[in-house]
C-alpha positions in Angstrom: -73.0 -110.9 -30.1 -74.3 -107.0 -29.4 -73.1 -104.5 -32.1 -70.1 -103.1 -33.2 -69.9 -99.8 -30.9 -68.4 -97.3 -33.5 -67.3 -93.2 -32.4 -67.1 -91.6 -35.5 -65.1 -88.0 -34.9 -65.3 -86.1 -37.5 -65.2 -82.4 -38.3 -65.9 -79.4 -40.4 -64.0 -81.4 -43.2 -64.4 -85.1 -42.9 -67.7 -84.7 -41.1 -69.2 -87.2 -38.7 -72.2 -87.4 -41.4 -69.6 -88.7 -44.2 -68.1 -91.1 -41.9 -71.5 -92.1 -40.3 -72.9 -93.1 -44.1 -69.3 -94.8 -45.3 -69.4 -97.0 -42.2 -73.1 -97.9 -43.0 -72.2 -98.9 -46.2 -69.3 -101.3 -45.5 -70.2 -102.6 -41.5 -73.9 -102.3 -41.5 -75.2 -103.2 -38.0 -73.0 -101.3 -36.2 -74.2 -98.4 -33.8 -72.7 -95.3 -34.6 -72.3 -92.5 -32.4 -71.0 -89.0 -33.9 -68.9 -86.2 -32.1 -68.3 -83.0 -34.1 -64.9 -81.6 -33.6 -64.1 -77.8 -34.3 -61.3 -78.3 -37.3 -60.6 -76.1 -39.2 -63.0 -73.8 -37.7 -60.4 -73.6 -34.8 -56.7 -74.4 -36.0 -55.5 -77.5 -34.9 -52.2 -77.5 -32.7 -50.1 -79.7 -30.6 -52.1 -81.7 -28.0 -50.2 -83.4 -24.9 -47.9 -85.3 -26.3 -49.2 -85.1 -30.1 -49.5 -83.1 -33.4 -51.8 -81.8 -35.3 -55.2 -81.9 -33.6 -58.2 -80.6 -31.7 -58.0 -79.9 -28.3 -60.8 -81.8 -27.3 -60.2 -84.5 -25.0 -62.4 -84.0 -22.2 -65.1 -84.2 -25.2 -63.2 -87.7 -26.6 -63.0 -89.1 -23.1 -66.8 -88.6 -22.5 -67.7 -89.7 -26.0 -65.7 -93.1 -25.4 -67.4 -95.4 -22.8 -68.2 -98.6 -24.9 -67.0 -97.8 -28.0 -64.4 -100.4 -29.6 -63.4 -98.2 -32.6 -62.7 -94.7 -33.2 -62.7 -93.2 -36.6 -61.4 -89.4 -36.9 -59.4 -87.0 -38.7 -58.1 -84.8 -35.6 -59.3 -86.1 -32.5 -56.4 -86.5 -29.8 -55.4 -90.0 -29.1 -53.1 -89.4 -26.1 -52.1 -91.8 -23.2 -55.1 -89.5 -21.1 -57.3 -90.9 -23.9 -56.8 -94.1 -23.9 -56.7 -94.4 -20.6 -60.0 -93.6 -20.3 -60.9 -95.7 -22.8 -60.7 -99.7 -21.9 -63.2 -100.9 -24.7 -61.1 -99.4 -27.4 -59.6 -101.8 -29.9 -59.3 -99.8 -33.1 -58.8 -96.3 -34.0 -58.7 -95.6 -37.9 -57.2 -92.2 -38.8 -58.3 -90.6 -41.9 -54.9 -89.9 -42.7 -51.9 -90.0 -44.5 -49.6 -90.6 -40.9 -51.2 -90.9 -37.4 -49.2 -87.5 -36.1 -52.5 -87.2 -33.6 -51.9 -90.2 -32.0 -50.1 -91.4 -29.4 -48.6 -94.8 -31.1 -46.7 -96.1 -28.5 -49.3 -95.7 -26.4 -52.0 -97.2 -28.2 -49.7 -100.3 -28.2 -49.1 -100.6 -25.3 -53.1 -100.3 -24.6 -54.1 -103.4 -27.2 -54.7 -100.9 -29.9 -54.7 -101.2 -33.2 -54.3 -98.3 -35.0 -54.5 -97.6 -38.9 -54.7 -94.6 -41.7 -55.9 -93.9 -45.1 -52.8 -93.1 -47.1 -53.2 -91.3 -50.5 -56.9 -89.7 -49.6 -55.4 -86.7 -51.1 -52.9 -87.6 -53.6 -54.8 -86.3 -56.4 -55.5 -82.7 -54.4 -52.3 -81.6 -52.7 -50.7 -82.7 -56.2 -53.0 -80.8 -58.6 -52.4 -78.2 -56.2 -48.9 -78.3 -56.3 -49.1 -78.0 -60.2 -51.3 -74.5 -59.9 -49.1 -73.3 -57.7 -46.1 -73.9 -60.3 -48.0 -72.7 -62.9 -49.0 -69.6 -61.2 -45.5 -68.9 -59.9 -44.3 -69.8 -63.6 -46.7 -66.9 -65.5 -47.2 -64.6 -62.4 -50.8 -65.1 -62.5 -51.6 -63.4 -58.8 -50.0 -60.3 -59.5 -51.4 -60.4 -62.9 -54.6 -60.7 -61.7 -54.3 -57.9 -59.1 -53.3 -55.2 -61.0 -55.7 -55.8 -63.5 -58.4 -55.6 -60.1 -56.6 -52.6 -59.0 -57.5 -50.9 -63.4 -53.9 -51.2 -64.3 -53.5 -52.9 -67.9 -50.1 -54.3 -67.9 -49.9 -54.5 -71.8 -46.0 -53.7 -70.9 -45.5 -57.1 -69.3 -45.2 -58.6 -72.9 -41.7 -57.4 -72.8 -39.4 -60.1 -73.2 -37.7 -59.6 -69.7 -41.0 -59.4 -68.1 -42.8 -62.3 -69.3 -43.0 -65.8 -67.3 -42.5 -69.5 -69.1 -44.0 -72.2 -70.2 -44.2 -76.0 -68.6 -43.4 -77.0 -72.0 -39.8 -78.2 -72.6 -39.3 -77.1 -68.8 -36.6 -80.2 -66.8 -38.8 -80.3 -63.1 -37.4 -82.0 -60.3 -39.2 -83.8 -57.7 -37.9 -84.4 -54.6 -40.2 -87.4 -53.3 -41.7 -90.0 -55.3 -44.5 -91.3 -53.1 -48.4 -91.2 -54.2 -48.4 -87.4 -54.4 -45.2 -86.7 -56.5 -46.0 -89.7 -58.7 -49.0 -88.2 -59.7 -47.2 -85.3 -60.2 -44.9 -86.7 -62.6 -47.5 -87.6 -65.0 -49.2 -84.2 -64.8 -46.4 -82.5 -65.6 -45.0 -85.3 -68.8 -48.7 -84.1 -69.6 -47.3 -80.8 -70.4 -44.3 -82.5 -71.9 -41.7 -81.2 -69.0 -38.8 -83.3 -68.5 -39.3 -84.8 -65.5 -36.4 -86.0 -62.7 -36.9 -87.4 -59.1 -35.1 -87.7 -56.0 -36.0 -90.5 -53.6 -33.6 -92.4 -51.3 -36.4 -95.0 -50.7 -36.7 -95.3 -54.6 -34.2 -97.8 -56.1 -35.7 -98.0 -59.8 -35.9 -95.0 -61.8 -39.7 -94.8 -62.6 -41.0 -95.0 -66.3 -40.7 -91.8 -68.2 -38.7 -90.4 -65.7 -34.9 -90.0 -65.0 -33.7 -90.8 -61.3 -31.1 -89.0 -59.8 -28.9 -87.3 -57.0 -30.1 -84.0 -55.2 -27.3 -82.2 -55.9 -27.8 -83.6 -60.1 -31.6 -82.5 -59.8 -31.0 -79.0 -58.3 -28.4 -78.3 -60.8 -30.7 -79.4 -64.1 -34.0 -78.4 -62.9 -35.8 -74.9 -63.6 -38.3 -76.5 -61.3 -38.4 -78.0 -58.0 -41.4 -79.5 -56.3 -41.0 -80.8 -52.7 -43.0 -84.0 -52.0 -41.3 -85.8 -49.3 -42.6 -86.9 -45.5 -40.7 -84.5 -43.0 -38.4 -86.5 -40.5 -35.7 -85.3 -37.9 -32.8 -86.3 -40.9 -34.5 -84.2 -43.6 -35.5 -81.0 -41.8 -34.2 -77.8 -43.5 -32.6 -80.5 -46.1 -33.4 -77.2 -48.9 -31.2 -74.4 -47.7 -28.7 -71.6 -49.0 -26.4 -74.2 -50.4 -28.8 -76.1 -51.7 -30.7 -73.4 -53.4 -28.1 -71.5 -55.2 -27.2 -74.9 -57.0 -30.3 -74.6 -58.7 -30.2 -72.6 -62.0 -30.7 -68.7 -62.1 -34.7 -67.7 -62.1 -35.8 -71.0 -61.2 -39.4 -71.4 -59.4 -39.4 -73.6 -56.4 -42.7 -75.3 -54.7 -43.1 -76.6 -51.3 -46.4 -78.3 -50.8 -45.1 -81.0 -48.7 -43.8 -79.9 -45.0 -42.8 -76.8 -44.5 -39.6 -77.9 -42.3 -38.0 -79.7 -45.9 -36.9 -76.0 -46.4 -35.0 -72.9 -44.9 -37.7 -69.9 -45.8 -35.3 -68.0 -44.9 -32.6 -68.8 -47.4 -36.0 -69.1 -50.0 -36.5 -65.3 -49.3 -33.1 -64.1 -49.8 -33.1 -65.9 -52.7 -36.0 -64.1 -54.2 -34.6 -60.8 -53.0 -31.8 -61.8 -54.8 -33.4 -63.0 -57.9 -31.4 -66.0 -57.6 -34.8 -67.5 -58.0 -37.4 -66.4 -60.5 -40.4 -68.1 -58.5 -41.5 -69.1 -55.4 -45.4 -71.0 -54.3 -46.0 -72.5 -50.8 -48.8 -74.3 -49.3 -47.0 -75.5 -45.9 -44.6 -73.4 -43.5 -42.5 -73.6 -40.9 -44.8 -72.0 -38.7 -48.7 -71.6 -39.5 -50.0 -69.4 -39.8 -47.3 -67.4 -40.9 -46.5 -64.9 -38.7 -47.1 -61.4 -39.1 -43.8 -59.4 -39.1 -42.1 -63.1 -41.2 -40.1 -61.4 -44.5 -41.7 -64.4 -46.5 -45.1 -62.2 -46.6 -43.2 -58.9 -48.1 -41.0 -61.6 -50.3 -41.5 -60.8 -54.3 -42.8 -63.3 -57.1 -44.4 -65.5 -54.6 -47.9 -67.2 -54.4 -48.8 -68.6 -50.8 -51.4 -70.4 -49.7 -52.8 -71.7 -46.3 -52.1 -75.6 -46.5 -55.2 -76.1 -48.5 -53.4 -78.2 -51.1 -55.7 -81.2 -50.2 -58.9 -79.5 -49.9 -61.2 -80.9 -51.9 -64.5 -82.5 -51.4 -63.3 -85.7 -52.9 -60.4 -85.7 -50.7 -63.3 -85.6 -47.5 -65.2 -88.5 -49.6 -62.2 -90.7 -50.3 -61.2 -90.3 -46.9 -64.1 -91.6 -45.1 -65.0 -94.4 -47.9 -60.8 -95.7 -47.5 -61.7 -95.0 -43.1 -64.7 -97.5 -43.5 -62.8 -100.0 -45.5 -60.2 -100.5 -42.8 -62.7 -101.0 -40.1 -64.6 -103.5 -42.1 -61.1 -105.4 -43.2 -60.0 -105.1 -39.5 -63.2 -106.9 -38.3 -63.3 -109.8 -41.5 -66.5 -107.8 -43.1 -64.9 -106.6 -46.3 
């Protein structure tokens, strides 16, 4: 039987070189090819009919002859694609969802596709924790004015000074692999912790389960951590913002179509809410002339919330483990 034929499609990120040595590892004699695509040098965008991914499918197409499994991060599995692609059996997309490939066309070509859920569960939520407590004690525009010589000793004033984790009720909404792990960070710093989940039916240990509208109302923190779907976009609004409590700090590390920016920056103008850190947006970059940018007491950063090196590691070690349980070698 000749060897597995393997395409591993990596990046700047998950590079084929982390993929090549994780698929030795766990499938051995398999031949390995390696494509290089241009993430994150160059943004990734929709593709055809997919999300999120490099616009590089002439290069896929001519990379494909042979090979029976694919392993990538942002390569574009459209219906061109797999067309051009007979031999292919397996794609394995290093992952939390397969938004660059074209699912129903992959079934309908015999193949089998499959991700690496949580590769980044311990980034994006350690992440979203910084950003909270940077929103919480003002820490970026701390830090600037003391680069720009200004010594703020008048910030200890009692009206001017930012809170602690301590004691502080956080909400959650989403419980899955990233806000879990964000509930125990933050009973860590002895917060009260609530979640909302509609796909959670038992209220997890240590922490109180409850109803949006009961978590925006108790919470002086929210964190988003939920998947965005068509019956959840913009599901954080006006209404749903001025439930929450007076100077309250909100986070969005998730999607950013969970939440109306729009209604976020009013608020802030308003100083309905105290705080405000993103990682995601509705659009991304941001664009230039958006009020979100000009917004005050916010921290914003460019969907880096799972950028780690260990998140590139994990990704490729979990990417080789489903080829090698797809094929019986694990």
């Amino acid at each position: 039987m000749p060897p597995l034929k393997i395409l591993a499609a990596g990046d700047h990120f998950v590079t084929p070189a982390l993929l090549t040595a994780a698929l030795r590892d766990r499938v051995g004699t398999a031949e390995i090819q390696e494509l290089t695509l241009p993430w994150p040098l160059v943004p990734f965008g929709p593709v055809a009919e997919v999300d999120e991914a490099s616009d590089a499918e002439d290069e896929l197409i001519a990379a494909l002859p042979g090979v029976q499994v694919l392993v990538t991060q942002m390569a574009p599995v459209t219906e061109r694609v797999l067309a051009a692609a007979p031999d292919l059996r397996l794609v394995v997309v290093c992952r939390g969802g397969p938004v660059n490939v074209n699912l129903a066309a992959a079934d309908r070509h015999g193949v089998t596709v499959r991700t690496t859920p949580g590769r980044n569960a311990i980034a994006a939520a350690e992440h979203a924790v910084a950003l909270l407590l940077a929103a919480l004690r003002q820490i970026p525009q701390i830090h600037q004015g003391v680069r720009d010589g200004q010594w703020r000793s008048d910030l200890y004033a009692l009206d001017e000074v930012g809170s602690e984790l301590a004691g502080t009720t956080a909400g959650l909404i989403g419980y899955g692999a990233i806000g879990a792990r964000v509930a125990r960070i933050l009973r860590a710093f002895e917060a009260t912790v609530l979640v909302y989940d509609p796909f959670v039916t038992t209220a997890p240990e240590g922490v109180d389960l409850v109803g949006l509208d009961e978590l925006l109302a108790r919470s002086t923190a929210v964190s988003l951590h939920a998947r965005l779907t068509p019956e959840n976009r913009h599901m954080i609004g006006a209404a749903q913002i001025a439930r929450m409590p007076r100077g309250s700090v909100l986070v969005n590390t998730a999607r950013g179509g969970l939440l109306d920016y729009e209604a976020v920056v009013d608020a802030l103008d308003s100083g309905h809410l105290g705080a405000a850190a993103f990682d995601v947006y509705d659009a991304e970059p941001i664009p230039a002339g958006s009020r979100l940018l000009k917004a005050p007491r916010t921290v914003l950063t460019p969907h880096l919330a799972g950028a780690t090196r260990q998140t590139a590691e994990r990704a490729a070690t979990l990417a080789a483990a489903e080829v090698a349980s797809h094929y019986g070698l694990s």
